[in-house]
C-alpha positions in Angstrom: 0.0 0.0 0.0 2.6 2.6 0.8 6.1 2.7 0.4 9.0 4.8 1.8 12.4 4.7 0.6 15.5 7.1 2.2 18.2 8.4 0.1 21.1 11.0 1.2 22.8 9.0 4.1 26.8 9.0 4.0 29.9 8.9 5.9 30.8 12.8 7.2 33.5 14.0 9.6 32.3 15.4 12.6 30.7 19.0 12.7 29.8 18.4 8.8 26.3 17.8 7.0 24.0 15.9 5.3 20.4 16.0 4.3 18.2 13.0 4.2 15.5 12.5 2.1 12.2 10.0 2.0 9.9 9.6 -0.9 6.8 8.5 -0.3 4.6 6.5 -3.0 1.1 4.9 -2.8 -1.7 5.4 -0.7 -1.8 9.0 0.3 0.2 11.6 2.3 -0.2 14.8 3.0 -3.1 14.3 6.0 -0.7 11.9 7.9 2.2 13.2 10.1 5.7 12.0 9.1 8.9 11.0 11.3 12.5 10.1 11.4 13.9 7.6 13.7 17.4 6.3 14.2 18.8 3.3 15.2 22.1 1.7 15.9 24.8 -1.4 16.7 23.0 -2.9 19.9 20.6 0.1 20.7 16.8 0.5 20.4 15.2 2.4 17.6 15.1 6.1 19.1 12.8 9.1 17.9 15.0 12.0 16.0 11.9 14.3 14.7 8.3 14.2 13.4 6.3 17.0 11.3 2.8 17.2 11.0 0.3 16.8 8.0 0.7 20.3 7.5 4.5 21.0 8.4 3.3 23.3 10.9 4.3 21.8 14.0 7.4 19.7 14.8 9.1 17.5 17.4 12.6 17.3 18.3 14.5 14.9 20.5 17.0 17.0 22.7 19.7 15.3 21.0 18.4 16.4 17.5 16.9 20.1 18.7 19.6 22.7 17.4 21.1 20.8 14.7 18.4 19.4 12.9 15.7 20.5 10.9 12.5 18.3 9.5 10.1 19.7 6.6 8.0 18.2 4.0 6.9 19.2 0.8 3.2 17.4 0.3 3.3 18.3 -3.7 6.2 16.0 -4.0 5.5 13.6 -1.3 8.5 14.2 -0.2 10.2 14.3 4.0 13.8 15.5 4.9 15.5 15.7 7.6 18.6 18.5 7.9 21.6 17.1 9.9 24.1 20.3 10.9 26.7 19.9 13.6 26.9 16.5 13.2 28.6 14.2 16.2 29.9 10.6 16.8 26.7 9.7 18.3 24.9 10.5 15.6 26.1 7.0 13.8 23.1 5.1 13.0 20.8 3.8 10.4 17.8 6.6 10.2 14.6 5.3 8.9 11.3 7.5 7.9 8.5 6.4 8.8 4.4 7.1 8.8 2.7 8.5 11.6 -1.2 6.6 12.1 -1.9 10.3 13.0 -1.6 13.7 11.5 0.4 15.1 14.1 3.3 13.7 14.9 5.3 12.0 18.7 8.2 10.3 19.4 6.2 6.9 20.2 7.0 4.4 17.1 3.7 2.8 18.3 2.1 5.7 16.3 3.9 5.1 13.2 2.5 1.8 10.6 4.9 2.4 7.5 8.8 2.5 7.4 11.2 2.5 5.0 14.2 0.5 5.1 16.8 3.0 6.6 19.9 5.2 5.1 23.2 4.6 7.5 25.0 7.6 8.4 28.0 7.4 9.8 30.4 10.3 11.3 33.5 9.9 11.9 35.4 11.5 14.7 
């Protein structure tokens, strides 16, 4: 029914950027909230940022608040997710992912499509 696939991951040295993206095709999009979520080696899947139908409202995780900046563009069915400052920690496979909702939260309860993940990886 619906399929997300993320494209921009890469490997940056730390304090560079990158900027993810997530197309979106079938079934429809713009009234459902969208997020990114990260996970790496050994951890649990952790909420980086969500948007809502409208891009008007957005989430951050502290660790993402500052340095990173979700939007949407409905027209082209498209999320993204800018990554400034990037650290170390950072490292990890960042999936996008459909919210049940049209506002978006940090639970991954919430969300019922993901894509399969872009890895990013900074080096120190």
């Amino acid at each position: 029914q619906v399929q997300l696939v993320e494209s921009g991951g890469g490997l940056v040295q730390a304090g560079g950027s990158l900027r993810l993206s997530c197309a979106v095709s079938g079934g429809t999009f713009s009234n459902y909230a969208m997020g990114w979520f990260r996970q790496a080696p050994g951890k649990e899947r952790e909420f980086v940022a969500a948007v809502s139908w409208d891009g008007m409202r957005t989430l951050y995780a502290d660790s993402a608040k500052g340095r990173f900046s979700i939007s949407r563009d409905n027209a082209k069915k498209a999320v993204y997710l800018e990554m400034n400052s990037l650290k170390p920690e950072d490292t990890a496979v960042y999936y996008c992912a459909r919210s049940q909702k049209n506002s978006g939260s940090l639970f991954l309860d919430e969300y019922d499509y993901w894509g399969q993940g872009t890895q990013v990886t900074v080096s120190s």
